[in-house]
C-alpha positions as CSV (number, residue, x, y, z in Angstrom):
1,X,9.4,21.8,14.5
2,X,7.5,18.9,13.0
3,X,5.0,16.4,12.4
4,X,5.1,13.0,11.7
5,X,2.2,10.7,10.7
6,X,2.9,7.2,10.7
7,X,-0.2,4.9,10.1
8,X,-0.5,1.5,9.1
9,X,-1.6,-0.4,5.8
10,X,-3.8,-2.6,7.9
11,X,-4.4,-3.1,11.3
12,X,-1.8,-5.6,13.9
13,X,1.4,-4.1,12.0
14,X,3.0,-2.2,14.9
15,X,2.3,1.0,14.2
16,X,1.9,2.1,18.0
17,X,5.0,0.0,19.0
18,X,6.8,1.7,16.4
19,X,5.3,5.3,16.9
20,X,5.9,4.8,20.9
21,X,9.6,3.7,20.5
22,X,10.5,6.1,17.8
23,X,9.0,9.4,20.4
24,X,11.2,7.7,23.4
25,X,14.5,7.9,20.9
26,X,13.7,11.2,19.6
27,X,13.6,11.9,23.4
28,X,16.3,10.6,24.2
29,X,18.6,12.5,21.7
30,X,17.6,15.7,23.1
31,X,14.9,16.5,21.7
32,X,11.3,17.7,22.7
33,X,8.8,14.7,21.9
34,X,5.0,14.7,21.8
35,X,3.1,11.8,20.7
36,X,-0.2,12.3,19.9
37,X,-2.6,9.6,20.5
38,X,-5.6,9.4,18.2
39,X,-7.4,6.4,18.9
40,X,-10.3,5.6,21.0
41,X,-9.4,2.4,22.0
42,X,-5.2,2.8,22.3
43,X,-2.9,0.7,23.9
44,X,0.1,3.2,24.1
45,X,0.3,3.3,27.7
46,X,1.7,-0.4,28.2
47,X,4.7,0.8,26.3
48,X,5.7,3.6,28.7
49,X,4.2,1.3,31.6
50,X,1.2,3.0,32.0
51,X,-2.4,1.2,32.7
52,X,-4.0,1.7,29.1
53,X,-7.6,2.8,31.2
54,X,-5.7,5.8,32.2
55,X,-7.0,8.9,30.8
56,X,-4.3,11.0,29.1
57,X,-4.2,14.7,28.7
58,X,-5.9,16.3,25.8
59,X,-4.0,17.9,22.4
60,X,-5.2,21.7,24.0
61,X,-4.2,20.8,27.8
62,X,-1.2,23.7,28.7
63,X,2.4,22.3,28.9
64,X,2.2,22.3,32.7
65,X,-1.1,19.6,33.2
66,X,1.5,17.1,32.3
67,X,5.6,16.2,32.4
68,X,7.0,13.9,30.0
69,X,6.9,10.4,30.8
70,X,10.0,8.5,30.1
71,X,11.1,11.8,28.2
72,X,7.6,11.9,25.7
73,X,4.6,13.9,26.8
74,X,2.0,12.0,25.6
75,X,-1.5,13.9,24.6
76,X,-5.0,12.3,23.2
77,X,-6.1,14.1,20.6
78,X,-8.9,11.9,19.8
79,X,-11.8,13.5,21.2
80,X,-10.4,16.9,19.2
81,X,-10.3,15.2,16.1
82,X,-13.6,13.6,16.1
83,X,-15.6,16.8,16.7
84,X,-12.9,18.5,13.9
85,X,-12.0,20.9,16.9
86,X,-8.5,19.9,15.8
87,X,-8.8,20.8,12.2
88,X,-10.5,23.6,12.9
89,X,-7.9,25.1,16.0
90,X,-4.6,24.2,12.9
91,X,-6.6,26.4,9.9
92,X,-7.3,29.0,12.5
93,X,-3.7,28.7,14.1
94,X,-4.9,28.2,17.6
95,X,-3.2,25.3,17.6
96,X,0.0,24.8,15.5
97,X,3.3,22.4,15.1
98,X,5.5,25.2,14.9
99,X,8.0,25.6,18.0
100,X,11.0,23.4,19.3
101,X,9.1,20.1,19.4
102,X,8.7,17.3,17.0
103,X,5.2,15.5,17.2
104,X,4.7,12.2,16.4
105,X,0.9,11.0,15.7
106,X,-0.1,7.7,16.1
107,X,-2.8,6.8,13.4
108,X,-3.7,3.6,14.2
109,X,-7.9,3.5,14.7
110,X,-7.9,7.0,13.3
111,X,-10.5,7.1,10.9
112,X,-9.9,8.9,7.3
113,X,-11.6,12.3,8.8
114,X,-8.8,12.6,11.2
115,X,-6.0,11.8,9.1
116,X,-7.0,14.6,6.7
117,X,-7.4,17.6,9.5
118,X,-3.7,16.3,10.0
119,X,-2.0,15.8,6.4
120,X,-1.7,19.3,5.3
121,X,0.8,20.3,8.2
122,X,2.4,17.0,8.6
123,X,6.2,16.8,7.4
124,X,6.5,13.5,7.2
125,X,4.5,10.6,6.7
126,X,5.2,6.9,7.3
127,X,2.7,3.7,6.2
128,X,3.8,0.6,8.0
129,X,3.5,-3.0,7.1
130,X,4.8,-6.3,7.5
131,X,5.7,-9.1,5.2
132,X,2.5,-11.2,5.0
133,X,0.1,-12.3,2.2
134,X,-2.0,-9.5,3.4
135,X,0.2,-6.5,3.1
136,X,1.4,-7.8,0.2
137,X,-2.2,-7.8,-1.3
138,X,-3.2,-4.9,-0.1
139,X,0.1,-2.5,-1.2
140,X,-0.5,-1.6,-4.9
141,X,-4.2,0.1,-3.9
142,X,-2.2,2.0,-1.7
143,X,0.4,3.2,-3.6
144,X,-2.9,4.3,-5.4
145,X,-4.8,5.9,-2.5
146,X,-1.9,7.3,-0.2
147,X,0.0,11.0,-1.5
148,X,2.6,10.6,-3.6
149,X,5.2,11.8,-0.8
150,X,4.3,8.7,1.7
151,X,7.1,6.8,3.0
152,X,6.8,3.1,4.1
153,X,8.5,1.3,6.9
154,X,9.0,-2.5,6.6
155,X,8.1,-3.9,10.2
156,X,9.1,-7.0,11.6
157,X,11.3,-8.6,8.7
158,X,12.5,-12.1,9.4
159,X,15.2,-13.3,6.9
160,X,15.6,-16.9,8.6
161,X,11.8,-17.8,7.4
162,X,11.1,-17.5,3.3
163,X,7.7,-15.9,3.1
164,X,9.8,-13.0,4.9
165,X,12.6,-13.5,2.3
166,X,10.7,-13.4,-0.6
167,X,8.3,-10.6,0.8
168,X,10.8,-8.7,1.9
169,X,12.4,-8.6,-1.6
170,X,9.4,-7.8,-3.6
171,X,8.3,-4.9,-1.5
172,X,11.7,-3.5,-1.5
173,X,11.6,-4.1,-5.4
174,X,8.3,-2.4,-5.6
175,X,8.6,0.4,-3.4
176,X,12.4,1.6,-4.3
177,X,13.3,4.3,-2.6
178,X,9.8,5.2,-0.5
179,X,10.7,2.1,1.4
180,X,12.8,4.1,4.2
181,X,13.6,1.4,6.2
182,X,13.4,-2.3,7.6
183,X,12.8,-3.1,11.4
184,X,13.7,-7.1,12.8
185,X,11.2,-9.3,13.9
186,X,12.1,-9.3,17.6
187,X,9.9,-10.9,20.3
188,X,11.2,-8.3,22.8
189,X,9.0,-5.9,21.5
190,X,6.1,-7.8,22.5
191,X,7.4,-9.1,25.4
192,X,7.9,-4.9,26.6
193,X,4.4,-4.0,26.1
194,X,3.1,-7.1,27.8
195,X,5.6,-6.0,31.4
196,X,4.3,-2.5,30.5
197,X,7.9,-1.1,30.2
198,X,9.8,0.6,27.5
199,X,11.5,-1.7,24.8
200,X,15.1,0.6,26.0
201,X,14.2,-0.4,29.4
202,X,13.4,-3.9,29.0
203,X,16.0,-5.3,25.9
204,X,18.7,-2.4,25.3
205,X,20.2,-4.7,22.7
206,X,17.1,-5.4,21.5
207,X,17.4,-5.5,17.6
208,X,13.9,-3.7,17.0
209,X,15.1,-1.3,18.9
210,X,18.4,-0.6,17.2
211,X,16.3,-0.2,13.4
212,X,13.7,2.5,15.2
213,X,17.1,4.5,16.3
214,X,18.8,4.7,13.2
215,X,14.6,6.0,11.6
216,X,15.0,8.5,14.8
217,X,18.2,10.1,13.9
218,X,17.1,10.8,10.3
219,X,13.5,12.1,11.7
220,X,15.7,14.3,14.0
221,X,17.7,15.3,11.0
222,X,14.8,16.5,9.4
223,X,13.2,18.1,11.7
224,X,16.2,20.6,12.5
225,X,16.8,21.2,8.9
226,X,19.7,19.5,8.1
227,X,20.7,20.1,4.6
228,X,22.3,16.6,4.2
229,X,18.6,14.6,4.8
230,X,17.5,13.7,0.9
231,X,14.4,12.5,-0.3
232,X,15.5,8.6,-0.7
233,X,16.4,9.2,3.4
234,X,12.8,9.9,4.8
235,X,12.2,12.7,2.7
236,X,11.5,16.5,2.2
237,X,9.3,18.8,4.6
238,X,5.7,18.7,2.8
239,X,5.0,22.2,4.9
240,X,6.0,24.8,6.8
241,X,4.8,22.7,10.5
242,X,8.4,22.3,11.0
């Protein structure tokens, strides 16, 4: 149905928190939800309680070696992409992201390799960052370096602190429309991973979490083609993966 990259313009910006709560909403809609986890060092598990040691099923493992946890099935696909098994199964279409599920793919540790067996089928594809001096520094080279279609997500905006003003304003001034959406500071989010349970479970009014569910229902909208989505929204399908 789809494929969804979301990556990070450095590292500590939340992409996993973000890619693990955004699979759990998809889920929870009703929807089939895989998240891929490319990383060899990942701490996904604490955010659907799991001990981050344990070994998770690989990208090729059959439907049945695992259920869902907390409504996501949750696959490594780390060791596939670093011997370009991966790349190699999607050109030859033994593995595919065709089918009633949408995938999500956590980049963050992926290296550049593995992002680019991915790109060419992905649908969507989401950078995030946060509003520090860092980001801030480090956002026109990507503008430069990422495909023109990339879509950025602004993570943990606080508007009671001015840095977070200020930043806030100039990336939204810079990006324009690629910027698809803004997600609250919220120390809940933090405070889930470190009880190893989901941010739903944990803080239902959690503001965080309220941001990642509005991104969810427009991913969901584009993943089952609905003709309303447009580009300023989160964007067209890149391929035919959905």
């Amino acid at each position: 149905m789809a494929l969804i990259l979301i990556s990070g313009l450095r590292g500590g910006v939340g992409v996993t928190s973000i890619a693990a709560n955004l699979a759990m909403i998809v889920a929870s809609g009703g929807h089939s939800a895989v998240l891929l986890d490319l990383s060899q060092a990942s701490t996904l598990g604490l955010h659907f309680g799991l001990d981050p040691n344990q070994a998770l099923p690989g990208f090729d493992a059959p439907g049945t070696a695992t259920g869902p946890i907390h409504g996501v099935r949750l696959l490594n696909a780390a060791v596939q992409a670093a011997s370009k098994d991966l790349g190699d199964g999607l050109s030859s279409g033994d593995f595919s992201f065709t089918g009633e599920v949408i995938h999500i793919a956590d980049l963050s540790g992926a290296d550049s390799g593995t992002v680019a067996q991915l790109r060419p089928y992905a649908d969507l594809e989401i950078c995030v960052l946060v509003p520090s001096a860092e980001c801030l520094y480090d956002l026109p080279a990507a503008l430069h370096s990422l495909p023109a279609e990339t879509f950025f997500l602004l993570n943990r905006c606080d508007d009671s602190r001015r840095l977070g003003r200020h930043a806030a304003s100039f990336v939204r001034e810079l990006l324009g429309p690629r910027l698809i959406a803004t997600v609250h500071a919220d120390e809940a989010v933090a405070e889930a991973a470190a009880m190893m349970q989901p941010l739903a479970r944990h803080s239902p009014a959690s503001a965080a979490l309220a941001d990642i569910a509005v991104i969810g229902a427009r991913i969901t909208m584009l993943a089952t083609s609905a003709p309303s989505v447009e580009t300023t929204d989160v964007g067209k399908s890149k391929s035919n993966a959905a």
